[in-house]
N, C-alpha and C positions, 0 to 999 in steps of 0.2 A: 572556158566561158560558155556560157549557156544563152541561145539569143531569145527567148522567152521569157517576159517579164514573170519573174515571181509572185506577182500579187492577183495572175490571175489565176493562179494554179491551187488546186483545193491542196490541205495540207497533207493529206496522204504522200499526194505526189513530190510535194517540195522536200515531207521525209524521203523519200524514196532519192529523191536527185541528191540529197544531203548523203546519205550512206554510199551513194555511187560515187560520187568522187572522192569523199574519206575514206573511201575501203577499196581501192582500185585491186587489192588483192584479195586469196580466194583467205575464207576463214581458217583463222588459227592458222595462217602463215606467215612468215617474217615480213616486216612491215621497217621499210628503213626510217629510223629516227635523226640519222646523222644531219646537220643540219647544211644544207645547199651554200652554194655562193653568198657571200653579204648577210647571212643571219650568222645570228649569237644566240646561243643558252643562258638563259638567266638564270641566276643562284639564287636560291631559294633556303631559309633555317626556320627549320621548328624544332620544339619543344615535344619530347611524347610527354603525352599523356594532359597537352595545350593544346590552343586551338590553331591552326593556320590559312591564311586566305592566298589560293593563287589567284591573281588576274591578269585576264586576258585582252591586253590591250588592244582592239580592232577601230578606235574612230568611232565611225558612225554605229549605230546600235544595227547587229546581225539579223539576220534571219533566223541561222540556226546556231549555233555550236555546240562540239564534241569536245569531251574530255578523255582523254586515252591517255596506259600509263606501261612504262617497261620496267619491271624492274632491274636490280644493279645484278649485272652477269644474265640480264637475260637480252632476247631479242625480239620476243612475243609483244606484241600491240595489243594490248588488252583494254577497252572500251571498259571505262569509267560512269560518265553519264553524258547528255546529250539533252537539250531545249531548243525551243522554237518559239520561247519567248512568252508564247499562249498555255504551254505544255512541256513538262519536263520530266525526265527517267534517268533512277541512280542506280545501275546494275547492280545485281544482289553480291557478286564477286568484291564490288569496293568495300565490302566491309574489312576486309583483310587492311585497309591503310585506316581506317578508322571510320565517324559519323560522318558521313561524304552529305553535302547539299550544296543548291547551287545559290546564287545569288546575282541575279543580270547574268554577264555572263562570266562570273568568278567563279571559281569551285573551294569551298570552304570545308576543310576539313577539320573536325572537333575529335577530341579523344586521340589526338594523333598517336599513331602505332610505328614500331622502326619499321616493320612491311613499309611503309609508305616512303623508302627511300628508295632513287630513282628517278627516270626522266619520264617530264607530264609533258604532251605534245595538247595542244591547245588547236582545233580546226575550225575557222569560222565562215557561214556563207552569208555574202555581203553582197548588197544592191546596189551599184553605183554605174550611172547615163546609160539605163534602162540596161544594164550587163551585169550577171552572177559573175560573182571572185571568189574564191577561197583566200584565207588567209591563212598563215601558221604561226606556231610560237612555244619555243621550247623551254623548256624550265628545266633546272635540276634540286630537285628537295634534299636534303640534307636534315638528318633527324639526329639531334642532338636527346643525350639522357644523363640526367641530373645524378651524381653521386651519390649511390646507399652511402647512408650511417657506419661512418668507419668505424673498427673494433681494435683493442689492444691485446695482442694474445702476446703473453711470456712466456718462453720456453722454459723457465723456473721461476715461479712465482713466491719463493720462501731458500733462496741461493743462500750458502756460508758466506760468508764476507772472503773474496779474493778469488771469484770464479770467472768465468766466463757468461753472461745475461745476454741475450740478444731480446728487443720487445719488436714484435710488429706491426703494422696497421692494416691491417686487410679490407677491403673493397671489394664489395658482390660488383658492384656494377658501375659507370660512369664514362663517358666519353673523354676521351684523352683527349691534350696532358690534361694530365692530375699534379696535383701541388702538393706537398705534403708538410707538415712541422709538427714538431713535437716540444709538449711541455711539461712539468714538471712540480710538483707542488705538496713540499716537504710538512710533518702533521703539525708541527708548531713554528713550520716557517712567514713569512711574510705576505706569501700568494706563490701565484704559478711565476715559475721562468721559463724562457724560452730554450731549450737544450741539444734542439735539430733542424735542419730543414733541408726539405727537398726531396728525402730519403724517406722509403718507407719501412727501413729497418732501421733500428736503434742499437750500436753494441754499446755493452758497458764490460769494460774488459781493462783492469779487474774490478768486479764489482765491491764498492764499500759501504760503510754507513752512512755518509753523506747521501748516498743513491737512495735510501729507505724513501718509500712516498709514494702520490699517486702520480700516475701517467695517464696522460690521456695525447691523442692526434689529433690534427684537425686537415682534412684533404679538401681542395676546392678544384672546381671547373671552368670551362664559361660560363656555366649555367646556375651552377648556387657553390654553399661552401657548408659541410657540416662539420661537426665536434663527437669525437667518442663520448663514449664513458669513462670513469677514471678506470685504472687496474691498478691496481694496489703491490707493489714489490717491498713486499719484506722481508729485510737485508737481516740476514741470523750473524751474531758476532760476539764474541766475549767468553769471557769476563774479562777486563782487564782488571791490571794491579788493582786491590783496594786502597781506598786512603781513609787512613782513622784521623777521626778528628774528637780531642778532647774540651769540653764544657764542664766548666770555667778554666779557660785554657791558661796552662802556666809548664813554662818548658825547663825543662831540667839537660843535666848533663848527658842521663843517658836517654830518655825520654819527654816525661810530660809528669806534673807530681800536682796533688791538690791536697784542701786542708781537710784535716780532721772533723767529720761529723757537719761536713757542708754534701751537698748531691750533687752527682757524679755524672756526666751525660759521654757517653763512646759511641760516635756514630758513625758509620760504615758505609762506603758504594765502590761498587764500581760495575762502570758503564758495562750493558749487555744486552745484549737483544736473543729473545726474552728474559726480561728482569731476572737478576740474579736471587737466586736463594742464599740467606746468608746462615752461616752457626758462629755464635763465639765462643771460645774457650780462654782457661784462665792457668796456666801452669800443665799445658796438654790436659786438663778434665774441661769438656762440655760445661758450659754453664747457662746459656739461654740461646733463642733462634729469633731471626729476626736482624733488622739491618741499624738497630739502637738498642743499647745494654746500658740502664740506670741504676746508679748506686746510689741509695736514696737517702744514705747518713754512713758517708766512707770513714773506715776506722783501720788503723794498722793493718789489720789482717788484709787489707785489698790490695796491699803492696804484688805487684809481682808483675810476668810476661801476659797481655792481651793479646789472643791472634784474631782478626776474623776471616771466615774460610767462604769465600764465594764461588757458587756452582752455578752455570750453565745448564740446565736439566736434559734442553735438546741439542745440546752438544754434548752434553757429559764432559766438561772440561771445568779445570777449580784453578781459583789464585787464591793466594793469601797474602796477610801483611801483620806485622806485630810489631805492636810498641810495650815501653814499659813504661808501667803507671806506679807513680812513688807517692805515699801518702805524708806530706809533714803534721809535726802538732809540735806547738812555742815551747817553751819553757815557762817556770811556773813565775809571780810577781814579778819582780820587776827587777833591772840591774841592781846593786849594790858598790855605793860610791864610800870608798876612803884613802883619807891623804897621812903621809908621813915622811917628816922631815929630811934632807938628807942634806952633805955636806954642798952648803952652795946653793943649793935649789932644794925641791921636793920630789918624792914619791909615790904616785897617782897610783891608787890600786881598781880595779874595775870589774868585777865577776858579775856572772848569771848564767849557774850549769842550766844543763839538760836541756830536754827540745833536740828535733829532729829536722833539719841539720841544727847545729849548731849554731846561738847565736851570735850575730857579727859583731862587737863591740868595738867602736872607736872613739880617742880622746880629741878634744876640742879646745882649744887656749887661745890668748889674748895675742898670742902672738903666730897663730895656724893652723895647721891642721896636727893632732898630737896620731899616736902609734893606732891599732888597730888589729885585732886579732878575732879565734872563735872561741869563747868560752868566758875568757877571764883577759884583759890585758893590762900592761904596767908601763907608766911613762915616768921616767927621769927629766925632770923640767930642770933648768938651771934659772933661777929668779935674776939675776944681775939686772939692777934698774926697772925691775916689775913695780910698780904701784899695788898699793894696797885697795883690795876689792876687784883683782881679776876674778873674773871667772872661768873656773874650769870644766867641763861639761861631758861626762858619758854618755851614749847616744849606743840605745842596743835596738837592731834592727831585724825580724826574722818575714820571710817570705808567705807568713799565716798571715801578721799583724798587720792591718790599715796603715798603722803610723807610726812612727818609731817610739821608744819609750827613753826616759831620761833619769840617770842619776848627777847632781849639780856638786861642787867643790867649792865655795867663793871664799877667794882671799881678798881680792878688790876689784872695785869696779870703773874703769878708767873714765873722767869726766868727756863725755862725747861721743860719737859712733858713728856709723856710715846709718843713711835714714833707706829704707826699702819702701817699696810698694807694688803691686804687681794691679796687673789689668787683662782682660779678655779682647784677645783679636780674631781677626777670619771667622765669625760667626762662633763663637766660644769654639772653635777647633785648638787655637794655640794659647797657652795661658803665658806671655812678657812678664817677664823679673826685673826688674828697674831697682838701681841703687845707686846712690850717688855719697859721698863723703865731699862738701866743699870745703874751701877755706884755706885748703893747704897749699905749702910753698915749699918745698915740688908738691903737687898733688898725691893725695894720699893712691895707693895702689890696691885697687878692689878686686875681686873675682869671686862667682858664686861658684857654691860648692853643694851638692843633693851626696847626702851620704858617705861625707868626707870624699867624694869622688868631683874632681874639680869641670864644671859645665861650660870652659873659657879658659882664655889665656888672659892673662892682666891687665888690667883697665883702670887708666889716667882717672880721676873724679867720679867717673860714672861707667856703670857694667850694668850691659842690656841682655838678660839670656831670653830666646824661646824653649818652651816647652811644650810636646802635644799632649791635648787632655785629653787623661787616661783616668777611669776608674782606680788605679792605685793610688792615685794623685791625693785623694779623701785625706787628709789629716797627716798630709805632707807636709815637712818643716824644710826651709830652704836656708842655707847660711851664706851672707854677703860676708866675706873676709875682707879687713881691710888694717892697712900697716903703713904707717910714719914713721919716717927718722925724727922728729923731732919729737914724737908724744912715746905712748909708751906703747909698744910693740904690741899689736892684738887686738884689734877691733872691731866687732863683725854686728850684722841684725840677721834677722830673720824673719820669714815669713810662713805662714802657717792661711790655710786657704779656711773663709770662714763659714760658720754654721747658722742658720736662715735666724731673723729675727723680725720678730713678730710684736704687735699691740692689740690693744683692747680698747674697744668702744668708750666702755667707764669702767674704772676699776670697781666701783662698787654699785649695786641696782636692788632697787626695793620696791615691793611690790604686797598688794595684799593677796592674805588666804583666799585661793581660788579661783585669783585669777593668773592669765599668763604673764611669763616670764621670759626677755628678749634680752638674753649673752653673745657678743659677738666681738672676734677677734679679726686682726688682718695681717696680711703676709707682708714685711716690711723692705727685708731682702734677705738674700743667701740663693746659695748654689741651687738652681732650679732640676728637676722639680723635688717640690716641698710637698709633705702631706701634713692639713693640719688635721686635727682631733681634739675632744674634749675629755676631760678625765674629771668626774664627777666628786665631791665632796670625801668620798670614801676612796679616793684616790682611783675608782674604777673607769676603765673606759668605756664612753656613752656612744651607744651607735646607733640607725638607724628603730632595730626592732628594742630599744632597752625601754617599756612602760614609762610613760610621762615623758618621754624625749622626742623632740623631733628634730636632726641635725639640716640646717639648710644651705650646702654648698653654692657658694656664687663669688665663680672666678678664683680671686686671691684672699675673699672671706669666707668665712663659715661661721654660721650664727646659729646658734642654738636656743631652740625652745622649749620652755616648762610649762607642759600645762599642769593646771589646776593645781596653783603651788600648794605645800604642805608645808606648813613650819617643821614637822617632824621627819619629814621626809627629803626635802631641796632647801631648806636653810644650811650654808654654809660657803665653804672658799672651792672656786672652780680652776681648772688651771687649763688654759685653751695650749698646746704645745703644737710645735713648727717642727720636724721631722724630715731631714732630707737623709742622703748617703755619707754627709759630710759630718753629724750630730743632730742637737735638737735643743731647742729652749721653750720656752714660757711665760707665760706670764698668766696672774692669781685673778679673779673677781669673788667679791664679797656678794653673795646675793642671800638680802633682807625679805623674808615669808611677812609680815605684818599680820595680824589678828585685827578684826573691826570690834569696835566695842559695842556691846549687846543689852539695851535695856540701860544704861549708865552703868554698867559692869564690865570691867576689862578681863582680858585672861590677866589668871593668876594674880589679882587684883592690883595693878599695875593702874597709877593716877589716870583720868580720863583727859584728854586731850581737849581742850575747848575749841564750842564749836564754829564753823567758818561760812560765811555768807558771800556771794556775789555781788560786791556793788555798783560796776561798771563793765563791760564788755561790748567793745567796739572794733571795726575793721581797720586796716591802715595799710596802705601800699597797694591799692586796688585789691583788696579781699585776700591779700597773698600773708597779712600777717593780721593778728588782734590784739588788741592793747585790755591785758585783764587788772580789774583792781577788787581788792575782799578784803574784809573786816572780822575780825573776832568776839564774842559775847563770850563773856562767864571765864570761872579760872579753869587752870588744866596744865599739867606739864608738855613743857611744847618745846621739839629740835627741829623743825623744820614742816613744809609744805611740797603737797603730791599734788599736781596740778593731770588729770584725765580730760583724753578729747576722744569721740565716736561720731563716724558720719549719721549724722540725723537722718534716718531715712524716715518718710512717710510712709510705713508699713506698722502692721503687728508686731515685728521682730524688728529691734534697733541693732545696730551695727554691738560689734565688742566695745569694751571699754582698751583703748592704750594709752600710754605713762608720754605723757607730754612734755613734764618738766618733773625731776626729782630733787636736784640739788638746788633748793631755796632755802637761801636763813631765814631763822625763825621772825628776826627783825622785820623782813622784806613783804609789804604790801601792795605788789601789784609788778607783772610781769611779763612782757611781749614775749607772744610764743609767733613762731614763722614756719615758713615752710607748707602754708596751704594751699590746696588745689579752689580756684575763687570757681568754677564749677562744678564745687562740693558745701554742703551745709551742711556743718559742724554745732555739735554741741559739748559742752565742757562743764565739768564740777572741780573741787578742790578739795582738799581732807588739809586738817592738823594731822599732824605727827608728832610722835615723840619716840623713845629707843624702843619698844617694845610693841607697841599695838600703834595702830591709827583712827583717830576720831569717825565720827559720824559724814558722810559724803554731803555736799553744800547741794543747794538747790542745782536742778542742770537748765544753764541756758545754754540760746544762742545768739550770737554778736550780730548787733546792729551796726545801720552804716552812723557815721558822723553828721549831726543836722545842719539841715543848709534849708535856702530861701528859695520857694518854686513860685516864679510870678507868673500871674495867669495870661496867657495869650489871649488877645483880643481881636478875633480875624469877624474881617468887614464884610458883611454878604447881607441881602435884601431878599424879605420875599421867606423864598425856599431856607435860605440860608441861615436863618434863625431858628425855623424847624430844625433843619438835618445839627445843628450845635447843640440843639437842647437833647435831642434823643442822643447826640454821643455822649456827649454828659452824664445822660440817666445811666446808660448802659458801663461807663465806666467807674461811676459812684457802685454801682451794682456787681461789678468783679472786685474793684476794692474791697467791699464790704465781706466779697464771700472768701478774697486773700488776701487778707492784710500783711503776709508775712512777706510779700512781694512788694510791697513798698515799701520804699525809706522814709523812714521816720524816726524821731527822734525817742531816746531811749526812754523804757520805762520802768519807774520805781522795781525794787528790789522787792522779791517776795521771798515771804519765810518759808523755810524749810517745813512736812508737816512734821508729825508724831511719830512717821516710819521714814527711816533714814535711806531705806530702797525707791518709796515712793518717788517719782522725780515732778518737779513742776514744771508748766508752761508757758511760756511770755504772754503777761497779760492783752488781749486784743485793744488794737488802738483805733481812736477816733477819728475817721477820716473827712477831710470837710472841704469840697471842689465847689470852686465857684466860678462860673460861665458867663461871660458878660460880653453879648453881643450885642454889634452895633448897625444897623439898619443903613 
């Protein structure tokens, strides 16, 4: 203590008493830090490369304070900086812990450096009941440093499958502990997994293919946490075995066999890293390279051994694998059915050589399943109690064929049968056989049978088989067997799976020279999916780019358009056909060209049609349908009426002409057409007909509403209000007048046709007459 007030002393001196008692020893020698009786060091964390603030807790605001610092392993006091509150000084030495300033009397250090770990002695001179103090205060800083960006190094970055792999995470720099975990993240897996932790070495021992992928670490501190980069380990492995696989698959005894002059697909893999190189050969000769061999119309000669040979290139190691591919082809027409007597019963004869294998031939009777063999086979029936009109049934079956083929016997046909039916379950995956024989007492005994091969054991009344649907399935015939003791032994049905059918819009459509023509058919049912198509007159199929067609698929229809008919060219029978896997059918339209008659001259001088006027056209069912009625002048051979309707547009160019109504008797004057859009204005003409050409086109209207009674409102207003009634008046006499076709009014007289049957007429304009009667 000092007994001299400090405030009278100039500031030289109060530095001077300030460095005398902070420095009681001589420079640059050991200066004890260790802290006296009753003090404590305070802990102190920074961040390098942050900022940190020591403070120097003293009370009342100092006079002076020193900041001094030792470092860690040392014993040297080395003076930091030093204020007096008016005036401050940062030794140029502090730079070594970083941007050193002071602040009151904290000492803030920016840019913190690890130099700056170590203990800060904090010295302050304080004034209190007119007496200098010193005070002290120890700190110890603690410089924490944030974890470099970890890295994954492998000691083999492209290892054989079944080595030793160690990965590791290496680290420049970071204050311990460190944390570590490893992840993992396969090239078509789902994301990273987690595959380590703790560790900063990874073994994979022995390494596999499942290991292939990237790696990356992630190490953290207390201070942050980073993520590597990936590294990439790619696991080298293979080949293993090939497996062939054949298209359109069909397995045979010693292999895989397909038909004659259908394409062939042999595809090849096996797993390898790097992707295998494949060759194939056909009987030891080389035949293509590459990992798919197509025979693109297989014939006899493709019969034989397949291998394909899979290479490893950076491993130089090979597998193979061989199958054999056997080509069939049927036999030619069809079985050959004959019967001959024997003592007691008959003699079934059943041939149909040739074909590769052989084909299966088995008999079929009233009373079960008959013999079965390859080639030709023979059955001894004994008749005792047969009825006349069994029937006998060959059934020859070959592995090329969709559906089996049949030669019939019939002696008789027993009154009654077991009834079938089948249906589609589990979303068409399984096709149910249903057969029931009632009535009987005992119940007749059923069981279905696919290729004299029985699909059940015996069933009371009724037998339920499933089936998976299978492309072989196409033009499969299934037989329900069924047998009574009291009827005549033999009774069976069958099922055959059916072929799409289809309709037609109108069987027959007419239309005149030039203009278009609207064919349309629809999908009715059958085994989906169906293709339909149109086959033109000349029995040709019509598609997209065939001149004058335009095919329009929608959905389960397809409608077909003619333009600019020609009688010599699209008069005749169309036939729209249905087309699945199952078969195909058809059905016919008649489409009529019509010729217009020219000048009172018909083609080919064919009687003229007499001609047809419009005498009523009105709306009905709110604008949605029109009630047409027309009359005829003068003679003319006459089959019927062609009623045309075109949206009226008010432009240059009016809408097309389409066929509104075709099939009207010639008797019939007047006819509701529907199906309109009431925010559409429609106009309509009508022609005679007759088998060859078509009349003269009738005047073209357009339908009015039905007349009614519009009584005039009478609203009461004085004054103003008699003006503002008469100018609305004027002003709506005055859009009347300029659109009469926007009011309803009642119909008007029928105008003649002129002297060009092209020309078309316009509804005569109507007289509109508004009367306004206001009352004051």
């Amino acid at each position: 203590m000092v007994g001299l007030s400090a405030h009278h002393r100039p500031l030289g001196c109060r530095l001077l008493i300030l460095f005398c008692l902070l420095h009681p020893g001589a420079s640059d020698q050991p200066y004890p830090t260790s802290n006296t009786a009753g003090e404590e060091a305070l802990s102190v964390q920074g961040v390098r490369g942050s900022s940190v603030e020591l403070e120097c807790r003293t009370g009342p605001a100092p006079m002076a304070v020193l900041w001094s610092f030792t470092p860690l392993g040392s014993l040297v006091l080395q003076p930091v900086a030093v204020t007096s509150g008016a005036s401050s000084k940062v030794e140029s030495g502090a730079l070594a812990l970083g941007v050193v300033s002071l602040r009151n009397s904290s000492l803030v250090i920016e840019e913190l450096r690890e130099g700056a770990r170590g203990h800060f002695l904090c010295q302050t001179l304080l004034v209190s009941g007119g007496q200098v103090h010193t005070a002290y205060l120890y700190l110890i800083l603690t410089v924490l440093v944030p974890v470099s960006k970890p890295r994954v190094q492998l000691n083999d970055p492209s290892p054989v499958e079944g080595v030793s792999v160690v990965a590791t995470c290496a680290v420049r720099e970071g204050t311990e502990p460190l944390t570590f975990s490893w992840h993992h993240h396969m090239p078509q897996g789902p994301g990273e997994v987690l595959v380590g932790l703790s560790e900063p070495r990874l073994q994979l021992d022995p390494v596999n293919r499942t290991h292939l992928g990237w790696y990356t670490c992630s190490v953290s501190n207390v201070v942050n946490q980073l993520k590597s980069d990936g590294a990439f380990l790619d696991v080298i492995y293979g080949p293993d075995k090939p497996v062939i696989t054949v298209e359109p698959l069909g397995f045979s005894e010693d292999g895989f066999w397909a038909s004659e002059r259908e394409e062939v697909t042999l595809s090849c893999l096996a797993a390898s890293n790097p992707p295998s190189h494949y060759v194939w050969f056909c009987d030891d000769s080389q035949i293509h390279t590459g990992p798919t061999y197509i025979i693109a119309s297989a014939s006899r000669t493709h019969t034989g051994l397949y291998t394909c040979l899979a290479h490893n290139r950076h491993l130089d190691t090979h597998t193979q694998t061989t199958v054999q591919l056997i080509i069939y082809y049927p036999p030619e027409g069809q079985p050959s059915c004959a019967v001959l007597p024997t003592l007691g019963g008959v003699t079934l004869l059943c041939t149909w050589p040739g074909g590769f294998p052989n084909a299966q031939l088995h008999w079929e009777g009233p009373q079960g399943i008959g013999p079965s063999a390859s080639g030709n086979v023979t059955w001894s029936y004994t008749t005792t109690g047969l009825p006349n009109g069994s029937i006998f049934s060959c059934t020859g079956q070959h592995p090329t064929l969709a559906m089996p083929i049949f030669c019939r016997v019939t002696l008789w046909e027993p009154p009654g049968s077991p009834t079938c039916w089948t249906t589609a379950t589990v979303g068409d995956q399984y096709i149910m056989l249903s057969c029931e024989w009632p009535g009987g007492e005992p119940p007749a005994m059923l069981s279905w049978l696919d290729r004299q091969q029985s699909l059940g054991d015996l069933s009371s009344s009724q037998a339920v088989h499933l089936l998976q649907a299978q492309s072989d399935l196409a033009g499969r015939e299934f037989t329900c067997q069924g047998s009574h003791p009291l009827k005549a032994p033999g009774s069976h049905c069958r099922l055959r799976l059916e072929v799409p059918q289809l309709t037609v819009a109108e069987p027959r459509v007419s239309v005149l020279e030039g203009e278009e023509a609207w064919l349309g058919c629809a999908l009715q049912r059958g085994t989906p999916p169906a293709q339909l198509l149109w086959l033109g007159p000349q029995q040709q199929q019509l598609e997209g780019s065939t001149p004058g067609f335009i095919l329009h698929p929608e959905g389960t229809h397809l409608r077909l358009q003619v333009r600019d008919a020609d009688p010599a060219h699209h008069r005749g029978t169309y036939q729209c056909v249905a087309r699945n896997a199952l078969g195909n059918s058809s059905q016919s339209v008649l489409l009529e060209v019509l010729s217009e008659c020219k000048g009172f001259v018909c083609p080919c001088g064919y009687p003229t049609p007499p001609n047809v006027t419009i005498s009523r056209l009105t709306y009905r069912r709110q604008r949605r349908e029109v009630q047409l009625q027309w009359a005829i002048y003068g003679p003319g051979n006459l089959t019927g009426f062609l009623v045309q309707q075109r949206a009226s547009v008010p432009s240059s160019e009016a809408g097309a002409w389409e066929v509104a109504a075709s099939d009207i008797e010639p008797e019939s004057r007047d006819r509701r057409l529907g199906g309109l859009d009431p925010g559409v204005l429609y106009a309509f003409r009508i022609l005679a007909m007759n088998h060859h050409t078509a009349g003269y086109p009738s005047e073209v209207k357009t339908p009015v509403d039905p007349a009614f009674s519009a009584y005039p409102a009478v609203l009461g207003a004085a004054g103003t209000g008699v003006v503002v009634a008469l100018a609305t008046s004027l002003l709506v006499f005055q859009y009347a007048a300029r659109h009469p076709h926007t009011f309803p009014c009642t119909e008007t007289a029928s105008t003649t046709s002129s002297s060009d049957p092209i020309q078309e007429s316009i509804d005569a304009p109507v007289n509109v007459t508004i009367t306004v009667t206001a009352t004051p």
